[in-house]
N, C-alpha and C positions, 0 to 999 in steps of 0.2 A: 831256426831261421825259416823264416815264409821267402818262399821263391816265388814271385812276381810273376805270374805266365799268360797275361792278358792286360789289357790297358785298364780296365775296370777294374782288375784288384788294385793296381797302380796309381791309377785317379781316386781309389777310394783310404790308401794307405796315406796317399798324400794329403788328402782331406782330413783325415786322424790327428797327422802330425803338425799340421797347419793350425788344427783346435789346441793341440796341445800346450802346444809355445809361443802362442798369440800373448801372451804376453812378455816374451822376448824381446819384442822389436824388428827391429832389422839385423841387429848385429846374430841375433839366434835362429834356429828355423831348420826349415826345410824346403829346398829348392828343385825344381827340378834337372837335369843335364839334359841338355839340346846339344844336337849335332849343329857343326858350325855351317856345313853343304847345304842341310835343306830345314834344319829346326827340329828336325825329328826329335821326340822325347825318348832319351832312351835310359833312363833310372831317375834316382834322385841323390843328392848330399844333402847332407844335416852337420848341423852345428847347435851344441847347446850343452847344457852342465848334464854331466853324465847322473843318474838317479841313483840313487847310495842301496844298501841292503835292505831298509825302509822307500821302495820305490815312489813312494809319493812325495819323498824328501830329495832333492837336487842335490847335489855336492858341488864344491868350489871345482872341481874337477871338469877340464872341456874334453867334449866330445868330438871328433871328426866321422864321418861313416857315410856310407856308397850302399846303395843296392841297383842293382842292372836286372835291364829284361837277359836272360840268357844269350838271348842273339847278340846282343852287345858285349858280351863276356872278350877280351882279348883283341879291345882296339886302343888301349889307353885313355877313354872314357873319363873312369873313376879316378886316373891318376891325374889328368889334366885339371880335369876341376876342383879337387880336395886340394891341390897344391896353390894354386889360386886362394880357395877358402881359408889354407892354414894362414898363408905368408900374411893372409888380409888381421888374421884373431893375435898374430905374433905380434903385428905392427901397432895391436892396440894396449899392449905391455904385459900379455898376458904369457903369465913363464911358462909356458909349457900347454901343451896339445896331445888326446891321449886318442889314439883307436884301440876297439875292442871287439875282438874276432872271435866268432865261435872256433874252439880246435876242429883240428882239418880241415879249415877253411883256407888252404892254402894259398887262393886266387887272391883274398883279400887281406893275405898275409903279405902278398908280393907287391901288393899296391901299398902297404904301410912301410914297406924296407923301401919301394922305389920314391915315395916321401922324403927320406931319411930320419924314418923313426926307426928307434930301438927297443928292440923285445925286449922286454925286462919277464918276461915271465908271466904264468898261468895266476889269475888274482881272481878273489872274490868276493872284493870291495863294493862291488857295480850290482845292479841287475837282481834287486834280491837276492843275492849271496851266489848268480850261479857261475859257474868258472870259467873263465873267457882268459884268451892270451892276451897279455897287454901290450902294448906297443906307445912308446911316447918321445916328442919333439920335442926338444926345451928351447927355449927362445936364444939361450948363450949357448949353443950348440956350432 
């Protein structure tokens, strides 16, 4: 996991992600989280088909996922706007919605349960085979 510690990695992580899934659309992507007070940019959310053990190959699988500047860690941020994002991928008849947490990522472990997704356990479905907690929402939940 890259920790985010300046607006430049941030603006440049975003510029990445924005090349990536250009051909998503709108419904896929990467956005950023604004404070509602003053606009402040303080991470971003993604949404898009989680990438299979062959990383250049997408899977039918959705993603949900948050990164925060540090400073933002523990104001409900990532839970506000992922919960927004899912309710939006649910209502498009998609069964289900997955997070993927690196282990010991406890913060973003509590943001998937305060979701109400359910751990299903440690998989290595995702990410080039590497072993992430998984957490997922089903639509008839």
């Amino acid at each position: 996991m890259t920790v985010l510690t300046t607006e430049r990695l941030s603006a440049d992580r975003l510029a990445w992600w924005r090349e990536r899934h250009a051909g998503h659309g709108d419904r896929y992507g990467t956005w950023a989280i604004e404070t509602i007070a003053d606009g402040r940019v303080v991470g971003t959310l993604l949404l898009k088909p989680l990438p299979g053990r062959d990383e250049r190959v997408p899977t039918t699988d959705i993603e949900v996922g948050w990164h925060l500047h540090p400073d933002s860690w523990g104001h409900g941020y990532a839970t506000e706007a992922a919960r927004a994002l899912v309710a939006r991928e649910l209502a498009t008849g998609t069964p289900q919605v997955w997070a993927v947490v690196s282990p010991g990522n406890t913060a973003s472990a509590a943001v998937a349960r305060r979701l109400g997704m359910a751990y299903v356990g440690r998989r290595t479905d995702w990410y080039g085979g590497e072993e992430l907690d998984a957490f997922v929402l089903r639509a008839d939940a």
